[in-house]
C-alpha positions as CSV (number, residue, x, y, z in Angstrom):
1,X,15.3,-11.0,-11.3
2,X,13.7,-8.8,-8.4
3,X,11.1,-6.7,-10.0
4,X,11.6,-2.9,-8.9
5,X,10.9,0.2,-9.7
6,X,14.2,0.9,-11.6
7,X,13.8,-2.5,-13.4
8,X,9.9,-1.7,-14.4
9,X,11.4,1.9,-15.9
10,X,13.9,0.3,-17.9
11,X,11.9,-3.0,-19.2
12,X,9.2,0.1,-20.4
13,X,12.2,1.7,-21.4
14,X,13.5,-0.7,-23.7
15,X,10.0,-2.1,-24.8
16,X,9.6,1.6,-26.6
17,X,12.6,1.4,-28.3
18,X,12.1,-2.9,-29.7
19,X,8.9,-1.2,-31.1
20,X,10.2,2.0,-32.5
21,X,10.6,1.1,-36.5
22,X,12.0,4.7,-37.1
23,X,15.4,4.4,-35.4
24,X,18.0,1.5,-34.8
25,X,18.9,1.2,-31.3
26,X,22.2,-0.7,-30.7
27,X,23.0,-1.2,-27.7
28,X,24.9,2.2,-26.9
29,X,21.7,3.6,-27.8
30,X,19.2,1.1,-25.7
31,X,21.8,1.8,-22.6
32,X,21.9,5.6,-23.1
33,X,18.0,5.7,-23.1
34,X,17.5,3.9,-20.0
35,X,19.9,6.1,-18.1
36,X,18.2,8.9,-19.1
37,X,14.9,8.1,-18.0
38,X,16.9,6.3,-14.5
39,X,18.3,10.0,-14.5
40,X,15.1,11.6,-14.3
41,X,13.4,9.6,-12.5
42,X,15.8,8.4,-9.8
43,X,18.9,10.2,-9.6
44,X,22.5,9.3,-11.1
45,X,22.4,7.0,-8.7
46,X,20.1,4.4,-10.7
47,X,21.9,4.1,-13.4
48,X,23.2,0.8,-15.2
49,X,26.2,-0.4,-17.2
50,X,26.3,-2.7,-19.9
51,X,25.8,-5.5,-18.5
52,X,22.9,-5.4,-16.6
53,X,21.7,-4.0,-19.6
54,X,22.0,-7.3,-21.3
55,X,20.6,-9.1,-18.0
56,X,17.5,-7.0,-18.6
57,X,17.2,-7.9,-22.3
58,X,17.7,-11.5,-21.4
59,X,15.0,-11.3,-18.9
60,X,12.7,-9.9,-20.9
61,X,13.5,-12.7,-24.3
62,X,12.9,-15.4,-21.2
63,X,9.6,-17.4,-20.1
64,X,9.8,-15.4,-16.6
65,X,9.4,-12.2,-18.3
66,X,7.7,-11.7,-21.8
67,X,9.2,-13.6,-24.5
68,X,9.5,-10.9,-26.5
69,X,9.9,-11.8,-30.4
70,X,13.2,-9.5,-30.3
71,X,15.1,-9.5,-33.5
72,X,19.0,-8.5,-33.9
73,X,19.5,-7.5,-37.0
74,X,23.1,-6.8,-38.5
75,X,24.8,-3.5,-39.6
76,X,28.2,-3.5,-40.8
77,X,30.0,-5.4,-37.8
78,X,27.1,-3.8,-35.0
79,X,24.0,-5.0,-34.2
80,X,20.8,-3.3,-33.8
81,X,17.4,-4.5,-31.9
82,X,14.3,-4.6,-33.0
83,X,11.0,-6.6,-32.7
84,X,9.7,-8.7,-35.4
85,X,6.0,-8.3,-34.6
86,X,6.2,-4.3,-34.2
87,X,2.6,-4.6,-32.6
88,X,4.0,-6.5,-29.6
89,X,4.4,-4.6,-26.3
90,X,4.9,-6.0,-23.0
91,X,2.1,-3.4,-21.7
92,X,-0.4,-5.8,-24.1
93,X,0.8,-8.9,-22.1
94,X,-0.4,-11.2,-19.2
95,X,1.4,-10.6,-16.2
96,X,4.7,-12.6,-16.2
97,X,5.5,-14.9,-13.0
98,X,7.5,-12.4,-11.0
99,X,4.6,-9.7,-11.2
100,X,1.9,-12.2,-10.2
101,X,4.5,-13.3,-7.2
102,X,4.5,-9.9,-6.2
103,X,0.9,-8.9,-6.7
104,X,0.4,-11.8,-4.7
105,X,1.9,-10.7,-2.1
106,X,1.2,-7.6,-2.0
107,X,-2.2,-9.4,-1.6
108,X,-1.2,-11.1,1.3
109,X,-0.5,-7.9,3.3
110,X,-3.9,-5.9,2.2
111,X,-6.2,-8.9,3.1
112,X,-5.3,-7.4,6.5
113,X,-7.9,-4.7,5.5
114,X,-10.6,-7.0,4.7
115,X,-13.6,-4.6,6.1
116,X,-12.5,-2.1,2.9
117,X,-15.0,-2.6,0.1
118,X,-11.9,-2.2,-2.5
119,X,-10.4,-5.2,-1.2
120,X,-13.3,-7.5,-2.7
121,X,-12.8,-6.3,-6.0
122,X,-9.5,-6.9,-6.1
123,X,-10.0,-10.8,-4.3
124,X,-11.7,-11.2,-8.0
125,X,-9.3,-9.4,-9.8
126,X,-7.1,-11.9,-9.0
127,X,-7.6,-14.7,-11.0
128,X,-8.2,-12.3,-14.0
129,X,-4.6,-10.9,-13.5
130,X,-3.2,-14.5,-13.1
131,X,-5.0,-15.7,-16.3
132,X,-1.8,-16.4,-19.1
133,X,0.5,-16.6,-16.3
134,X,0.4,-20.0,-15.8
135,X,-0.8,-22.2,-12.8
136,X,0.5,-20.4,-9.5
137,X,0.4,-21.7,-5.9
138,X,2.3,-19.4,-3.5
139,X,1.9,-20.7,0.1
140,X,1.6,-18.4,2.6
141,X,4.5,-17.0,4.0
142,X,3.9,-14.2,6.9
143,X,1.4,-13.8,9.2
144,X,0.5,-10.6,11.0
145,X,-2.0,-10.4,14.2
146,X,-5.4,-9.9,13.5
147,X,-9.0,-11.2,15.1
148,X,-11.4,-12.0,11.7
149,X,-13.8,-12.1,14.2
150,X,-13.8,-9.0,16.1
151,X,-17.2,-7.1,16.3
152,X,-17.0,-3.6,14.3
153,X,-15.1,-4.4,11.3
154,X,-17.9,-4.3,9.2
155,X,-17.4,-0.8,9.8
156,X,-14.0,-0.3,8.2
157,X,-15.7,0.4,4.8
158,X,-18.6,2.4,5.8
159,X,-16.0,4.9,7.6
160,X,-13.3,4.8,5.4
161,X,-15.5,5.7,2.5
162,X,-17.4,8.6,4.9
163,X,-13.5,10.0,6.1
164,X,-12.3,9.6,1.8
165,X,-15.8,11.7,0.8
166,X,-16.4,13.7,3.6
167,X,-19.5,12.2,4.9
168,X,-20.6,13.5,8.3
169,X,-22.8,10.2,10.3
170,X,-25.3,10.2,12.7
171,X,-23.6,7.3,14.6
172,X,-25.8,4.9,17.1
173,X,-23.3,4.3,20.1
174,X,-23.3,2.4,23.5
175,X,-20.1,2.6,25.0
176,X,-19.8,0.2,28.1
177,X,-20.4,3.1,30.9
178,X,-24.4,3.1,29.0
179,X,-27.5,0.9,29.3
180,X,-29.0,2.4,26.0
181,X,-27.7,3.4,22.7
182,X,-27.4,7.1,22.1
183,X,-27.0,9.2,19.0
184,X,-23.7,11.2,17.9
185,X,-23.3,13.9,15.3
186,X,-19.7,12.6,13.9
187,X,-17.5,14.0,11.4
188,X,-15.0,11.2,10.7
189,X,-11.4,12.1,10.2
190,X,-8.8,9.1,11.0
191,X,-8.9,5.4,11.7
192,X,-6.8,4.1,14.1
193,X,-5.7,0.0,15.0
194,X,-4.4,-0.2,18.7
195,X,-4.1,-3.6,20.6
196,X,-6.2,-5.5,18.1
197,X,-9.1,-3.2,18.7
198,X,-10.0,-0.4,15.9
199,X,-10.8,3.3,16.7
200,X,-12.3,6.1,14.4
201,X,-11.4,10.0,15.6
202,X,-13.3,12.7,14.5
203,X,-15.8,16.0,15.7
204,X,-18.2,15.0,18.3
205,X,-20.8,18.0,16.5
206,X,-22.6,18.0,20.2
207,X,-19.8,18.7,22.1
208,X,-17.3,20.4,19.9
209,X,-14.8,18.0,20.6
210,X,-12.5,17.5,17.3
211,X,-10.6,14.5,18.6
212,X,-13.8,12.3,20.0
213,X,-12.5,8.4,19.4
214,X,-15.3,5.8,18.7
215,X,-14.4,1.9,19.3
216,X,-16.0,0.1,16.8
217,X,-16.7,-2.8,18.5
218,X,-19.5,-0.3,20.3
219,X,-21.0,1.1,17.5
220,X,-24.2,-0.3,16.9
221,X,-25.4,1.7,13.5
222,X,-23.9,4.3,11.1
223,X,-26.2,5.9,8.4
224,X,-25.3,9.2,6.4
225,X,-26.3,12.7,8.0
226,X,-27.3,15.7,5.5
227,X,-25.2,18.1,7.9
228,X,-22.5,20.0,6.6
229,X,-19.1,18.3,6.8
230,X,-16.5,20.5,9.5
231,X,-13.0,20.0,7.8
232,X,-10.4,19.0,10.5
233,X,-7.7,21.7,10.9
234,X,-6.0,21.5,14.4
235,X,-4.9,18.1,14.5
236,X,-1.6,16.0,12.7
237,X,-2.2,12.5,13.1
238,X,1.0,11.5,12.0
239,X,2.2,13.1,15.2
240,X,-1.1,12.7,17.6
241,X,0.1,9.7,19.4
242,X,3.4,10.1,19.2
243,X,3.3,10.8,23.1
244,X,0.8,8.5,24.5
245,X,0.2,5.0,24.8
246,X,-3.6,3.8,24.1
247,X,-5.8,6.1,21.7
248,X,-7.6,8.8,24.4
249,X,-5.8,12.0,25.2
250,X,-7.6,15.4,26.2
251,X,-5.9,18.6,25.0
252,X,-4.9,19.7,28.6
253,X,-3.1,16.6,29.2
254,X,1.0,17.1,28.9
255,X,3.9,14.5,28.8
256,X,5.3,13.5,31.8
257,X,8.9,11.5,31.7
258,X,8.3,7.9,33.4
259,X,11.0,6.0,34.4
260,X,11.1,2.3,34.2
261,X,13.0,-0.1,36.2
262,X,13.6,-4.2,35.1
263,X,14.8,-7.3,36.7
264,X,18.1,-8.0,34.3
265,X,16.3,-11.4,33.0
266,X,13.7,-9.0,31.2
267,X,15.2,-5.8,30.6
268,X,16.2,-7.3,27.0
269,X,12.2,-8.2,26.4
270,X,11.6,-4.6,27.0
271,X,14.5,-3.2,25.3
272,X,13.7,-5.1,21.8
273,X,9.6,-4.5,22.2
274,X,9.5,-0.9,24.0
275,X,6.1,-0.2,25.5
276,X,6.4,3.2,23.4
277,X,8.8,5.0,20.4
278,X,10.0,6.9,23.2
279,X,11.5,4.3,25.5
């Protein structure tokens, strides 16, 4: 059974009501609690008949899910449900096999990120979370682009941490133009990934520029600066390079409409990977 939101919220759902000795919950009653948390939560739209309902209690009873010690306990000719061990939760648990699948890879996709300090933590959380789940070997399955070795990412951290706390840096640069390294006053704002290559925006304090891009592969030293951190207040990122293609811009530069012609045998190339959003 796919784990999803929905499902999580009525598995939690259900689990509160097994443990709940001061009411009976027949079914009518399990299925009218979910829906009103569904309801809430996610609109009329989420909720669930009767039997799904009994899908999700099946789930939960199985080796997949929790194996909940779930009692059903006669009343007249209805049944209610109830755990036998009302100290059992599912919340008290090892993760089952279908969270572990999916933490895995979730995994998969955030070892993309591997300059961010958080992610080594969580490489040994791993094996924690798996432990009670039984033995698990996922083989990789998807692959994205990336260069392990590409100079600057032990940067990623460093930057992310300075943009998250506010941290202005007194940054050692050389861009390729320079024979020496130079100092810049930078207040970090937003890190960018273009072309395999990563980019952090921010106030160049000398110049007053507020969207200054450094390549990380040029940086050559980052250390914390006492400075007062300027707050950026002029600039969307979500919508920044929404009409360029590359990372640099200057604030007098406008759009222009390009038109593009192809031979037929490679329009379709173009067509499916567009050089930009707008094409």
């Amino acid at each position: 059974m796919a784990t999803n939101k929905n499902a999580l919220l009525r598995y939690q759902t259900l689990d509160r009501c097994f443990r709940n000795p001061g009411k009976k919950y027949f079914w009518e009653d399990l299925l009218e609690e979910c829906n009103i948390q569904l309801r809430e939560y996610n609109g009329e739209q989420s909720m669930i008949a009767r039997r799904q309902l009994f899908k999700d209690i099946n789930f939960m009873e199985s080796e997949a899910g929790w194996s909940v010690p779930l009692e059903r306990y006669k009343e007249g000719r209805k049944v209610f449900y109830r755990y036998s061990d009302l100290d059992f939760s599912i919340n008290n648990q090892p993760l089952n096999e279908s969270e572990v699948n999916t933490l895995q890879s979730g995994m998969a996709i955030l070892s993309r990120f591997q300059g961010l300090p958080q992610m080594e933590s969580l490489k040994e959380l791993i094996p924690k979370l798996q432990k009670g789940a039984g033995p698990q070997t996922l083989a990789p399955i998807i692959g994205f682009d990336e260069n392990p070795y590409l100079k600057g990412l032990e940067y990623i951290g460093e930057l992310f941490n300075a943009i998250l706390y506010k941290t202005v840096l007194s940054v050692q640069y050389q861009d390729f133009k320079a024979k020496e390294p130079y100092e810049i006053t930078f207040h970090p704002y937003y890190l960018k990934q273009y072309n395999n290559r990563w980019f952090v925006f921010g106030l160049n304090e000398e110049f007053g520029i507020d969207n200054w891009n450094l390549s990380l592969d040029r940086i050559q030293e980052i250390k914390s600066n006492r400075n007062p951190y300027q707050e950026n207040t002029s600039i969307d990122w979500n919508e920044y390079f929404e009409d360029i293609i590359g990372v640099t811009k200057s604030k007098e530069d406008k759009p222009i409409d390009i038109e593009l012609w192809f031979h037929p045998t490679t329009a379709n190339y173009s067509v499916t990977k567009p050089i930009h959003g707008y094409q």
